[in-house]
HTML snippet that shows the backbone in 3Dmol.js (N, CA, C, O; Angstrom):
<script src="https://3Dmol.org/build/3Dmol-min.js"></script>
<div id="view" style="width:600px;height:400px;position:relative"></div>
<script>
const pdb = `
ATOM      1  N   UNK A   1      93.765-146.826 -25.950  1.00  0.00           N
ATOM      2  CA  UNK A   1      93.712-148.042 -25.172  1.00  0.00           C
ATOM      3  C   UNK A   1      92.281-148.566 -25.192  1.00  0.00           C
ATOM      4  O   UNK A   1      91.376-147.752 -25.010  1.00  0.00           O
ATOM      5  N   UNK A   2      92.010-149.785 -25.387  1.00  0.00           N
ATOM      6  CA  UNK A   2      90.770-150.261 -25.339  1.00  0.00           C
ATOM      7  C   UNK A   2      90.402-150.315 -23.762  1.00  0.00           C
ATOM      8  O   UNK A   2      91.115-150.742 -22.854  1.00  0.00           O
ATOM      9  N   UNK A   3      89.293-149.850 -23.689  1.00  0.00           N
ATOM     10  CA  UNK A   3      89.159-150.053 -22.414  1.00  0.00           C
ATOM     11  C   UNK A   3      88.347-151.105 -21.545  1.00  0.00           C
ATOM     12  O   UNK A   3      88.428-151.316 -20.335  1.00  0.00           O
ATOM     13  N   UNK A   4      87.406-151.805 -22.664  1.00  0.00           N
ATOM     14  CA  UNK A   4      86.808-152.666 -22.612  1.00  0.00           C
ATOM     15  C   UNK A   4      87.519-153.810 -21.932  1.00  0.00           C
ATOM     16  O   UNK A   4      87.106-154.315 -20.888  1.00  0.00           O
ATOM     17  N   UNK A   5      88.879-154.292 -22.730  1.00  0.00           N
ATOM     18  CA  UNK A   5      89.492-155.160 -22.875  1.00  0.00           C
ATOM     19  C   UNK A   5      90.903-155.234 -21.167  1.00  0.00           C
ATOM     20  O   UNK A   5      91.377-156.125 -20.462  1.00  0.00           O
ATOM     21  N   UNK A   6      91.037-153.419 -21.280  1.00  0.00           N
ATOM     22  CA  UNK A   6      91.630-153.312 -19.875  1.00  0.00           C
ATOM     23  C   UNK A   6      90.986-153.444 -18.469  1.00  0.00           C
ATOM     24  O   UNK A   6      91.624-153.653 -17.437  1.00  0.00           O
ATOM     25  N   UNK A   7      89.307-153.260 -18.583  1.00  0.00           N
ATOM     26  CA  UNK A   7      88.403-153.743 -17.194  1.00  0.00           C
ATOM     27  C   UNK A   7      88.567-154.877 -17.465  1.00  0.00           C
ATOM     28  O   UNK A   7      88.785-155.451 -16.398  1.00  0.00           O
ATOM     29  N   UNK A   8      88.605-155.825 -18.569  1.00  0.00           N
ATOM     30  CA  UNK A   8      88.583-157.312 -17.759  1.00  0.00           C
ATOM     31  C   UNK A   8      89.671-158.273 -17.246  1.00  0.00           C
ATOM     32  O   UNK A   8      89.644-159.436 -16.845  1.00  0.00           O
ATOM     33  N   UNK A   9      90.844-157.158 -17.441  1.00  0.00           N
ATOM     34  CA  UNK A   9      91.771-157.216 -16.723  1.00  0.00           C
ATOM     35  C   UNK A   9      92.281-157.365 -14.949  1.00  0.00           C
ATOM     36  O   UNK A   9      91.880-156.350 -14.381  1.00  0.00           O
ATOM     37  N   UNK A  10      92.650-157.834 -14.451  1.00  0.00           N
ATOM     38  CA  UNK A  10      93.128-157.892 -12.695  1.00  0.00           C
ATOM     39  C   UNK A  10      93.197-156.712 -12.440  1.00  0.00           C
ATOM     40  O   UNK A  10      93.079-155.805 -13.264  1.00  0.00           O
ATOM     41  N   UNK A  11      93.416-156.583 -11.145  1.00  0.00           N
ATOM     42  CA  UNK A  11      94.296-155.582 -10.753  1.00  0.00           C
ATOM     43  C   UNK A  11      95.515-154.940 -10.928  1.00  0.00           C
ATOM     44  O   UNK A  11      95.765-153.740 -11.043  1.00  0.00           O
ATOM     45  N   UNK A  12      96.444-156.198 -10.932  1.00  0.00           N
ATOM     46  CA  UNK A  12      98.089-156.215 -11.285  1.00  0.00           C
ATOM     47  C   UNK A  12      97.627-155.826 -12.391  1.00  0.00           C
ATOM     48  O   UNK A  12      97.132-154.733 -12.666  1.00  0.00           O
ATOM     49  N   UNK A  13      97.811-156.860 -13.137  1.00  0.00           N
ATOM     50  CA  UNK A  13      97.842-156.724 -14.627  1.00  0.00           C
ATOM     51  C   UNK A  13      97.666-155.120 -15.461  1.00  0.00           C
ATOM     52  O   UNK A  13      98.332-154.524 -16.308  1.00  0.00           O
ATOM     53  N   UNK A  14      96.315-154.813 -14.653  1.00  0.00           N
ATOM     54  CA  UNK A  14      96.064-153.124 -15.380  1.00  0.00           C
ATOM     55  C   UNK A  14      97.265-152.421 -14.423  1.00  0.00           C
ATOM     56  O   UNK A  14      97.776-151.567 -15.148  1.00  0.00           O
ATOM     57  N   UNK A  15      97.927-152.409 -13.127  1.00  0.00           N
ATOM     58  CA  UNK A  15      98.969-151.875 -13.077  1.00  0.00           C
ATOM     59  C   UNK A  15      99.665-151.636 -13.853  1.00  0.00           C
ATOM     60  O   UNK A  15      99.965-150.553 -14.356  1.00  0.00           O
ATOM     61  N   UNK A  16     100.149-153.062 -14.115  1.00  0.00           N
ATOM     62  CA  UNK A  16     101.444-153.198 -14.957  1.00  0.00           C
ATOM     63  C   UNK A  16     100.878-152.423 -16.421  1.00  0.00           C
ATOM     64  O   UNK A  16     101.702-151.605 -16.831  1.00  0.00           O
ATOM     65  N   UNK A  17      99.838-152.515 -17.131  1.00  0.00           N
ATOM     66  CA  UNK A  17      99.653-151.782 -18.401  1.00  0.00           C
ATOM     67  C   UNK A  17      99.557-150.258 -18.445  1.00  0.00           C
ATOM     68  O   UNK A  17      99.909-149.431 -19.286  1.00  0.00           O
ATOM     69  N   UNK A  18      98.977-150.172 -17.285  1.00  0.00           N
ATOM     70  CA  UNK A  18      98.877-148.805 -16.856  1.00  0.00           C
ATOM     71  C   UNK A  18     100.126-147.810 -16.721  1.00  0.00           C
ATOM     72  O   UNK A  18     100.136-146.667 -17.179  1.00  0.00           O
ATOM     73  N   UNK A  19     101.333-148.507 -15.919  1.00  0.00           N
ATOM     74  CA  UNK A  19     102.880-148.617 -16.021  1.00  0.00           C
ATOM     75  C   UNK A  19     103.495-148.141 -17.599  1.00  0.00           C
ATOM     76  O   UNK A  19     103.901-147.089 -18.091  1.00  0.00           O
ATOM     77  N   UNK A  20     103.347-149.256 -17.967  1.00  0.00           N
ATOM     78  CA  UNK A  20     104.205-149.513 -19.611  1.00  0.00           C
ATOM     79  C   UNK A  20     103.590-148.678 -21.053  1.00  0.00           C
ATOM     80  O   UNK A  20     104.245-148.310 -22.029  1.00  0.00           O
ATOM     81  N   UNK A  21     102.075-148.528 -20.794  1.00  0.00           N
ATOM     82  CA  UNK A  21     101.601-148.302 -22.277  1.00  0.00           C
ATOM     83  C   UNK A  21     100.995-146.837 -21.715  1.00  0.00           C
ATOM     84  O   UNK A  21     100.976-146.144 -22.732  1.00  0.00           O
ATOM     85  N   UNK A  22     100.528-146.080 -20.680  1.00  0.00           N
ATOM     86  CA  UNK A  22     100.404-144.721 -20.642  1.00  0.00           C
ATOM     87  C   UNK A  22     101.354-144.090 -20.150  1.00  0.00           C
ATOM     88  O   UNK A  22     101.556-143.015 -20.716  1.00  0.00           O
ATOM     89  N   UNK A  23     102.257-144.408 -19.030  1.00  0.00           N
ATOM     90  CA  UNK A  23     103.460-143.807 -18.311  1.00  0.00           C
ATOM     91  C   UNK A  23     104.446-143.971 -18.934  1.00  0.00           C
ATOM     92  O   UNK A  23     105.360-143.272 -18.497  1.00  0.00           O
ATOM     93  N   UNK A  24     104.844-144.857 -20.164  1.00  0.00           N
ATOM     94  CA  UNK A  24     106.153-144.949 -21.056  1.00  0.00           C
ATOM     95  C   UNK A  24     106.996-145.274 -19.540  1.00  0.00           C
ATOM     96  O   UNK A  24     108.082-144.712 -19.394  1.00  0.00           O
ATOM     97  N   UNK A  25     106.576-146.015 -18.632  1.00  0.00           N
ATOM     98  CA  UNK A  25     108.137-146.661 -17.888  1.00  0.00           C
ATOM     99  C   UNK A  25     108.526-147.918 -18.786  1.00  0.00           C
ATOM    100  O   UNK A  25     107.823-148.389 -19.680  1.00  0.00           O
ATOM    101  N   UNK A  26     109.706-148.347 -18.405  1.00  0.00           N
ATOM    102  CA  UNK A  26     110.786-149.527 -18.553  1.00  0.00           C
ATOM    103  C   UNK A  26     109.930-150.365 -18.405  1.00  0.00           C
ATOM    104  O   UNK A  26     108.757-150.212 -18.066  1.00  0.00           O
ATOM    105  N   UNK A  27     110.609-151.484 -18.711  1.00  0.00           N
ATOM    106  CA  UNK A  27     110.215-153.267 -18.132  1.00  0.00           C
ATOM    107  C   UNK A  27     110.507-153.277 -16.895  1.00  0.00           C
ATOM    108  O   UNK A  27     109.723-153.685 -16.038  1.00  0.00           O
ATOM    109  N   UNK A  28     111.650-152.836 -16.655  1.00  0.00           N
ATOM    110  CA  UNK A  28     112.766-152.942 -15.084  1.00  0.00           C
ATOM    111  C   UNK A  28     111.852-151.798 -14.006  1.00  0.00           C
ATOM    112  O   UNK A  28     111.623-152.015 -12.816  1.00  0.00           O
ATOM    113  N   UNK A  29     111.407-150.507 -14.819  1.00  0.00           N
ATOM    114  CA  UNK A  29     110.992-149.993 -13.726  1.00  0.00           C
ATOM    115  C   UNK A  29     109.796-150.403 -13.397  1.00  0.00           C
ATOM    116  O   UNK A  29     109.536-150.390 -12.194  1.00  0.00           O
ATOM    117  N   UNK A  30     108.883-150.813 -14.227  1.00  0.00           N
ATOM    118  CA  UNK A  30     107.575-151.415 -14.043  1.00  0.00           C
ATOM    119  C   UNK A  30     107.765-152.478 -13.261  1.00  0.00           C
ATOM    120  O   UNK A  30     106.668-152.673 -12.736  1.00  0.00           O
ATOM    121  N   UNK A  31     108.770-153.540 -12.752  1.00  0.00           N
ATOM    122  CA  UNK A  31     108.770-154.558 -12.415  1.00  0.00           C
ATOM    123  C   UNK A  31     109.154-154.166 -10.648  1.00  0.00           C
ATOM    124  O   UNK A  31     108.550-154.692  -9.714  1.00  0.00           O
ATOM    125  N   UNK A  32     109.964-153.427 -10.529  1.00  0.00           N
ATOM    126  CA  UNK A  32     110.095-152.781  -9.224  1.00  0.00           C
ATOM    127  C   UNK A  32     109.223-152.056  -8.699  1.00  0.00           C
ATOM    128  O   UNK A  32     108.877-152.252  -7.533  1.00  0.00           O
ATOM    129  N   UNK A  33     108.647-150.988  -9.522  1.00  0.00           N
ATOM    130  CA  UNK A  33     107.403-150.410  -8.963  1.00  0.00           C
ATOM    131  C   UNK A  33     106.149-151.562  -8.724  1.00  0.00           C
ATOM    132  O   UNK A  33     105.152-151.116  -8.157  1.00  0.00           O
ATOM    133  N   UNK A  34     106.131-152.920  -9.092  1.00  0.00           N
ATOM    134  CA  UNK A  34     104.911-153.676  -9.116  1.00  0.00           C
ATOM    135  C   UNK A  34     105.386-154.773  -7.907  1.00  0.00           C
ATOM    136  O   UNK A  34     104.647-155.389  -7.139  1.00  0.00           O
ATOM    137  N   UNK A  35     106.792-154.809  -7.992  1.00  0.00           N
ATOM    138  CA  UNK A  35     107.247-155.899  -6.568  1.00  0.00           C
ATOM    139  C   UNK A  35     107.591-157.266  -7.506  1.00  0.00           C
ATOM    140  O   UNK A  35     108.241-158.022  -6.783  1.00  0.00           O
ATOM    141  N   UNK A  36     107.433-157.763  -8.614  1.00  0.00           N
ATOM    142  CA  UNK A  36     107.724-158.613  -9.502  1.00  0.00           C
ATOM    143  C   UNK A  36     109.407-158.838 -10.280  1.00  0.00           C
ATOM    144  O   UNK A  36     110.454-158.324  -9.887  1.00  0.00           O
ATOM    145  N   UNK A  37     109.207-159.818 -11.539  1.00  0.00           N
ATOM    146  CA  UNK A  37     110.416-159.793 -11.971  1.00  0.00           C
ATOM    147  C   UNK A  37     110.147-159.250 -13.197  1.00  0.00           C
ATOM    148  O   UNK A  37     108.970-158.921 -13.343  1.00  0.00           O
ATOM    149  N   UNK A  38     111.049-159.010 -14.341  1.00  0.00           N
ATOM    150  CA  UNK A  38     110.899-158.701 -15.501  1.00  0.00           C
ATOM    151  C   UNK A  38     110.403-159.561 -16.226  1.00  0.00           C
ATOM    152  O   UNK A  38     109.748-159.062 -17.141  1.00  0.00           O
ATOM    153  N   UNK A  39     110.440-161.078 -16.215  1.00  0.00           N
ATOM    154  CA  UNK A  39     109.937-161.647 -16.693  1.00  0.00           C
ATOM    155  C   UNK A  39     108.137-161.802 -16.847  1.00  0.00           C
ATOM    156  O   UNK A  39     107.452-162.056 -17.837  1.00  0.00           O
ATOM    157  N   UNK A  40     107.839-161.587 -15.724  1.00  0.00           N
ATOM    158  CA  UNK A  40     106.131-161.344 -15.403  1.00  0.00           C
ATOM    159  C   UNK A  40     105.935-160.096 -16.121  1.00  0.00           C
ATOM    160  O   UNK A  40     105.234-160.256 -17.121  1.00  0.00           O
ATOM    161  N   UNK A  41     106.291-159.019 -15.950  1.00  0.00           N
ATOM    162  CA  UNK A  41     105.799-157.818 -16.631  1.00  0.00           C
ATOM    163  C   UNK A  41     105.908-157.877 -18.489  1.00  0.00           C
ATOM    164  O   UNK A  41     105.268-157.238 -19.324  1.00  0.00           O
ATOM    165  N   UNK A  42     106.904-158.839 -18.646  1.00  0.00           N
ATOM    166  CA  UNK A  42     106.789-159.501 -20.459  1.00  0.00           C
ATOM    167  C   UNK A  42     105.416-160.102 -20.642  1.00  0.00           C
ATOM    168  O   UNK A  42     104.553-159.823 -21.474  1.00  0.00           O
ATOM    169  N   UNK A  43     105.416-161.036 -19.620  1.00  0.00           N
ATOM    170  CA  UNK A  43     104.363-161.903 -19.957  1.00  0.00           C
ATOM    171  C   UNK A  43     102.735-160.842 -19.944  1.00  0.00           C
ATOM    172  O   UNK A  43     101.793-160.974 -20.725  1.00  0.00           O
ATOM    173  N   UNK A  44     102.840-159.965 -18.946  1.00  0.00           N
ATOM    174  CA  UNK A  44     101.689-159.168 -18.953  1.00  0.00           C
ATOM    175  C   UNK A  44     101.493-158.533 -20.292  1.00  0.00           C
ATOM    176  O   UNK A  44     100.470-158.752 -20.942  1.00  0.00           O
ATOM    177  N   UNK A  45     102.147-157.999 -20.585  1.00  0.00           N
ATOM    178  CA  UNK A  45     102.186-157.302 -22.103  1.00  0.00           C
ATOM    179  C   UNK A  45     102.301-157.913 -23.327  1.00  0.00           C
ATOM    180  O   UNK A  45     102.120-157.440 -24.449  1.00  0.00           O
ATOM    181  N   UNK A  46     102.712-159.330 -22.891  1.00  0.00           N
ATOM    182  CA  UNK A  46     102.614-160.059 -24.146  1.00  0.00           C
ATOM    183  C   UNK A  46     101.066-160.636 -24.537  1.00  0.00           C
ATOM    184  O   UNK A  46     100.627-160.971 -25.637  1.00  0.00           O
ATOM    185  N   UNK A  47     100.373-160.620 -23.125  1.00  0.00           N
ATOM    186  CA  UNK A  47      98.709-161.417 -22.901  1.00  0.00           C
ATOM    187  C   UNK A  47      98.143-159.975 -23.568  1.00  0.00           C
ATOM    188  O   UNK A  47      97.439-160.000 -24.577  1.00  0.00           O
ATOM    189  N   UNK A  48      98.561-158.581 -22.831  1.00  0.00           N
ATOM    190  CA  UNK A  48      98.105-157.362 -23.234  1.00  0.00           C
ATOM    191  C   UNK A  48      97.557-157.363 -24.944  1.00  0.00           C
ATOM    192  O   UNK A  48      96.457-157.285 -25.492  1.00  0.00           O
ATOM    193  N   UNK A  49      98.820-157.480 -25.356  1.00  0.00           N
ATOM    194  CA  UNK A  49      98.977-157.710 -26.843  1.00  0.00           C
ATOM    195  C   UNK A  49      98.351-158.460 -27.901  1.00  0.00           C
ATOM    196  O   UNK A  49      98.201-158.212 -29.098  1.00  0.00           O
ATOM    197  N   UNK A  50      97.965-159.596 -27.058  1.00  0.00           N
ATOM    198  CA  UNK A  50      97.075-160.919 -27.559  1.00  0.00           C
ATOM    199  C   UNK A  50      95.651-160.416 -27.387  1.00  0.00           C
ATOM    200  O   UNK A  50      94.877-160.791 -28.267  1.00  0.00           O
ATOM    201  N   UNK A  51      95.312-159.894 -26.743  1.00  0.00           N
ATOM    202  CA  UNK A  51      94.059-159.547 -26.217  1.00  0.00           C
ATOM    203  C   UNK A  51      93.698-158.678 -27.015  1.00  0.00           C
ATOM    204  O   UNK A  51      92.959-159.006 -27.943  1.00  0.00           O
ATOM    205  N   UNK A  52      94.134-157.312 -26.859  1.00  0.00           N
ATOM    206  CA  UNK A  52      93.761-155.895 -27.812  1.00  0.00           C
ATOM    207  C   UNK A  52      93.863-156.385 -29.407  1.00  0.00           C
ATOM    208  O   UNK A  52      93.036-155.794 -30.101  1.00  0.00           O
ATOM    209  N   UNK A  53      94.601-157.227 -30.056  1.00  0.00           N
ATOM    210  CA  UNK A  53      94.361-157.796 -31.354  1.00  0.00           C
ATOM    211  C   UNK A  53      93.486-158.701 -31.611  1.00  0.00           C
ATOM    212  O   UNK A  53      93.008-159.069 -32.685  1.00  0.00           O
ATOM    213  N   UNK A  54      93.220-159.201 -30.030  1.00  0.00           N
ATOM    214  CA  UNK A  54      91.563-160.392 -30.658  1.00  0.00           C
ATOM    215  C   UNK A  54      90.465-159.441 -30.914  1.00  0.00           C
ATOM    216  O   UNK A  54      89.612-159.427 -31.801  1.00  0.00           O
ATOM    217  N   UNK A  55      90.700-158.632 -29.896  1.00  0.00           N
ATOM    218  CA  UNK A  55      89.219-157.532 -29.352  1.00  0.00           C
ATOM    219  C   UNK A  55      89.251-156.680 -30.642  1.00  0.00           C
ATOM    220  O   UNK A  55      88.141-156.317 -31.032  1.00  0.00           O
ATOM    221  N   UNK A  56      90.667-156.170 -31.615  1.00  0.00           N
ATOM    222  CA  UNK A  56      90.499-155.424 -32.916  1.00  0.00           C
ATOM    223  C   UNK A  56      89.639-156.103 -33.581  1.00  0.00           C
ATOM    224  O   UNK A  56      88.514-155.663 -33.820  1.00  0.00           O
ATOM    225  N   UNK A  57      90.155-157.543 -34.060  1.00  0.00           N
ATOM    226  CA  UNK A  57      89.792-158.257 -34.662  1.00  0.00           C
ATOM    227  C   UNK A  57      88.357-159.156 -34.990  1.00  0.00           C
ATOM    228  O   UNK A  57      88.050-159.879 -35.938  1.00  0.00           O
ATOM    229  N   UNK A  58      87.591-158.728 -33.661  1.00  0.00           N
ATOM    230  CA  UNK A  58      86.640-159.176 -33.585  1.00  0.00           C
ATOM    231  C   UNK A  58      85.500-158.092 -33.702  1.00  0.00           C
ATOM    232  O   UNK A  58      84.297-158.342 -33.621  1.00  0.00           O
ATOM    233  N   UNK A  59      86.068-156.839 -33.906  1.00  0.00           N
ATOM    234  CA  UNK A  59      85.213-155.630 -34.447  1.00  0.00           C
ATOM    235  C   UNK A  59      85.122-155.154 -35.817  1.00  0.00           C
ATOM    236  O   UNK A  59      84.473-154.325 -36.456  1.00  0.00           O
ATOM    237  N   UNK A  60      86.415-156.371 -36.090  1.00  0.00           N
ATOM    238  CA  UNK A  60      86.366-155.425 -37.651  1.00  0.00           C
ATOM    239  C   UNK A  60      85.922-156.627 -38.177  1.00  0.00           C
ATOM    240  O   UNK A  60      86.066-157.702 -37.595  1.00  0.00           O
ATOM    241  N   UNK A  61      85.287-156.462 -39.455  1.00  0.00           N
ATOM    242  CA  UNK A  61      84.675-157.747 -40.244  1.00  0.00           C
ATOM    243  C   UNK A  61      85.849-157.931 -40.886  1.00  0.00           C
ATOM    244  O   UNK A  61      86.524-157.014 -41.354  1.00  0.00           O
ATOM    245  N   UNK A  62      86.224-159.527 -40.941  1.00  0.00           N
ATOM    246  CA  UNK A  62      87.130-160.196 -42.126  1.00  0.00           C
ATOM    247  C   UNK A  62      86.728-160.022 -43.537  1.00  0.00           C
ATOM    248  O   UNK A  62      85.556-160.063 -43.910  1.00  0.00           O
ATOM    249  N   UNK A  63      87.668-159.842 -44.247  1.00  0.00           N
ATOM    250  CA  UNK A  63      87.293-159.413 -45.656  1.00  0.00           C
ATOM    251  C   UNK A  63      88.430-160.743 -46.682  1.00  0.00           C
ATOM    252  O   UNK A  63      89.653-160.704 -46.815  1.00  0.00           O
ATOM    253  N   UNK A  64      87.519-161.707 -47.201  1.00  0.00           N
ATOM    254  CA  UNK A  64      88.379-162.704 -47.641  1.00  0.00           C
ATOM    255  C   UNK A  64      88.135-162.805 -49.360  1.00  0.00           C
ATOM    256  O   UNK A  64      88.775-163.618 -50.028  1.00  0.00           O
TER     257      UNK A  64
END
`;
const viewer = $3Dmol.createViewer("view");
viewer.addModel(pdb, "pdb");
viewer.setStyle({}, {cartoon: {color: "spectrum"}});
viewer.zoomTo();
viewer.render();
</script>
C-alpha cells in the first residue's frame, strides 16, 4: 500500500481502504461497518485506484 498516497487521504476514506484492501472485507460489509451505502464505498476505491496509479506513475519515468 502506498502510504504516502493513503495519509493524504480523510479519515473515512482510509477507513474504508483500510476495510477493503488490508482486511479483504466485502463492499456490503465495508459499507455497514462505515454507516454508508455501497455505492460510496465504490466510489472510495475507485478515487483509491486513480490515485495509487497517478502516484505509480509519477515515480516511474515514461519511456516513449
Amino acid at each position: 500500500m502506498n502510504q504516502q498516497a493513503f495519509e493524504k487521504m480523510g479519515r473515512f476514506r482510509q477507513k474504508v481502504i483500510r476495510l477493503v484492501y488490508v482486511e479483504k472485507k466485502s463492499i456490503y460489509e465495508t459499507a455497514i461497518a462505515c454507516g454508508c451505502t455501497a455505492e460510496k464505498v465504490k466510489r472510495v476505491m475507485k478515487k483509491w485506484k486513480l490515485v495509487t496509479r497517478n502516484e505509480a506513475a509519477a515515480l516511474s519515468p515514461d519511456e516513449q
